[in-house]
C-alpha positions in Angstrom: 26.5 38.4 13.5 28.6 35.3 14.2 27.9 32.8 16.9 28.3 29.7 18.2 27.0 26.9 16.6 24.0 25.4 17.6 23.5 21.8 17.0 20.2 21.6 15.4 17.1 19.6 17.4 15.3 16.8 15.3 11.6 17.2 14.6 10.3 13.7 15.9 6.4 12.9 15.3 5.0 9.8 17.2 2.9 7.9 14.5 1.1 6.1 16.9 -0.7 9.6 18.3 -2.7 12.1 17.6 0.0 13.8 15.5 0.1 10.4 13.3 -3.3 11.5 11.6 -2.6 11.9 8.2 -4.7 15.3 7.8 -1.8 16.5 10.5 0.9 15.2 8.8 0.0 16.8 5.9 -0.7 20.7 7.3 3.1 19.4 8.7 4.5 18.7 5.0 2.6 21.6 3.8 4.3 23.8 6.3 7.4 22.4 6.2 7.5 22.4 2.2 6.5 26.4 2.0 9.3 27.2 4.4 11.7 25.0 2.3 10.7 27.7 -0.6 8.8 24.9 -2.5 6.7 25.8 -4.8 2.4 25.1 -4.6 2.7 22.7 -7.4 5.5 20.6 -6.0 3.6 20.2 -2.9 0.4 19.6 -4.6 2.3 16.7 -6.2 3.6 15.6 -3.0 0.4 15.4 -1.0 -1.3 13.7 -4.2 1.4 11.3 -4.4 0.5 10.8 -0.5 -3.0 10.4 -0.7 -2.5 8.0 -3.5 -2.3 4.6 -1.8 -3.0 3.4 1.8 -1.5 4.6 4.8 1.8 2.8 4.6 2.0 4.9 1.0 0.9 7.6 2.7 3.9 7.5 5.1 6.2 6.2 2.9 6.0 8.9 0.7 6.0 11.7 4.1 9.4 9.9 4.5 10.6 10.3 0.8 10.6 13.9 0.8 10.9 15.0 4.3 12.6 11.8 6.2 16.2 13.8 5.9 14.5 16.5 8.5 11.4 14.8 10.3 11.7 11.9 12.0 9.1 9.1 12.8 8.3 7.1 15.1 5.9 4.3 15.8 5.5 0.8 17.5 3.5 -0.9 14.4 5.9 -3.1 12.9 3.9 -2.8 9.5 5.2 0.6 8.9 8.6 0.4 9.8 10.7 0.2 6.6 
């Protein structure tokens, strides 16, 4: 089938919500990393790398690996890199 092209819609999570929580944002990296055909001990690795420090790690490291397709967004100036 050919079609159109489609331009593709960011995924934007709002850090400052309830999607911020960082039990959510992992079940997101988790998800996003299986249908990425990662394998379980690459995102073991990731989430352990994630849980590894504070929360600024903990988002820093979200952004690492899945900043070029998920997009966040928050108000506090302390996690803004």
């Amino acid at each position: 089938m050919i079609r159109k092209r489609v331009p593709q819609h960011e995924t934007v999570i709002n850090l400052d919500g309830p999607d911020g929580n960082a039990h959510h944002l992992i079940g997101i990296a988790v998800g996003f990393g299986r249908d990425a055909r990662m394998s379980e001990e690459s995102l073991k690795s990731i989430v352990d790398e994630m849980r590894s420090g504070d929360y600024k790690n903990f988002i820093t490291t979200f952004d690492k690996y899945f900043g070029g397709s998920i997009v966040l967004e928050t108000t506090n100036t302390e996690l803004l890199v």
